[in-house]
Structure formats: structure tokens, C-alpha cells
C-alpha positions in Angstrom: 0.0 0.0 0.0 1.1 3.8 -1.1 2.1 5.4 2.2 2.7 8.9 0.4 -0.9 10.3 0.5 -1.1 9.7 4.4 3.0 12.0 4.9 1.2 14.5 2.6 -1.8 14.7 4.8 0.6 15.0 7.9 3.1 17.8 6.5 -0.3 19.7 5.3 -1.7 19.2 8.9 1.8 20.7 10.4 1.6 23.6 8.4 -2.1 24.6 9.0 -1.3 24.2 12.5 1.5 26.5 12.4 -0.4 28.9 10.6 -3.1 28.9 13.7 0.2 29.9 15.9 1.0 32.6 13.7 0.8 36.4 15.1 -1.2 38.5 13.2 0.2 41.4 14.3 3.5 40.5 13.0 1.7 40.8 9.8 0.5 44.2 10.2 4.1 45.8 11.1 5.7 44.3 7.6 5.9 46.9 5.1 3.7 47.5 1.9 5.3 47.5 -1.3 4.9 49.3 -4.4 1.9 47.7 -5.8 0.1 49.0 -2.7 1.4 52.9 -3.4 -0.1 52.2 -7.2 -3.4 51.4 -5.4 -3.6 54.9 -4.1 -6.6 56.9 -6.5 -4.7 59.9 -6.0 -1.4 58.8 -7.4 -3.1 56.8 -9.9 -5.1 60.2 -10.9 -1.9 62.1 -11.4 -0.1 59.0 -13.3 -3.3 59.1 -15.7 -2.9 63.0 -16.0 0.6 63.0 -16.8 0.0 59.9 -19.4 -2.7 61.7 -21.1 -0.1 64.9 -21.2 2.8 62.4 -23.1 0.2 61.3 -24.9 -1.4 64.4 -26.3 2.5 66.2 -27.2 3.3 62.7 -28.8 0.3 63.3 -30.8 0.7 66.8 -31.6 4.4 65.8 -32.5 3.5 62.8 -35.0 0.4 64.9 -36.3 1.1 68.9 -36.8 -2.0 70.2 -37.9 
């Protein structure tokens, strides 16, 4: 008989549990990365303004009318 399915089950078991005795307020203190600045709407309003801004000179540069 395959013994491997029951050491999975055990190992998953030891993780879950160690997860339970995890702090969550360890979590909290860690510090937020970049994708979480890019979430601001603020910074994502001026990013938008200053793309439209390239955007409309590289326009106006390709196209004179």
C-alpha cells in the first residue's frame, strides 16, 4: 500500500497548525510594497494625468495640424 498520501496529509496538517500559531500582528508591522502605493486613487489620478499629457505632445508631435 502507497504510504505517500497519508505523509502529505501530515506535513499539510503541520503547516495549517503552524499557521493557527501565527501572530497577526507581525503581519501588520511588515511593510507595503509598491503595488500598494499604485493602489492609491490619488497617485493613480496624477499618473493618468501626466500619461494623457505624453500622450497628447506625442500626438501633436506625429500629427502637426
Amino acid at each position: 500500500m502507497n504510504d505517500e498520501p497519508a505523509e502529505m496529509t501530515a506535513e499539510l496538517t503541520a503547516d495549517l497548525s503552524d499557521l493557527n500559531d501565527l501572530d497577526l500582528s507581525d503581519l501588520a508591522k511588515e511593510p507595503r510594497g509598491c503595488l500598494f502605493a499604485l493602489s492609491q486613487p490619488p497617485l493613480m489620478l496624477f499618473l493618468a494625468f501626466v500619461a494623457t499629457l505624453i500622450l497628447v505632445t506625442a500626438v501633436h508631435d506625429l500629427y502637426r495640424w
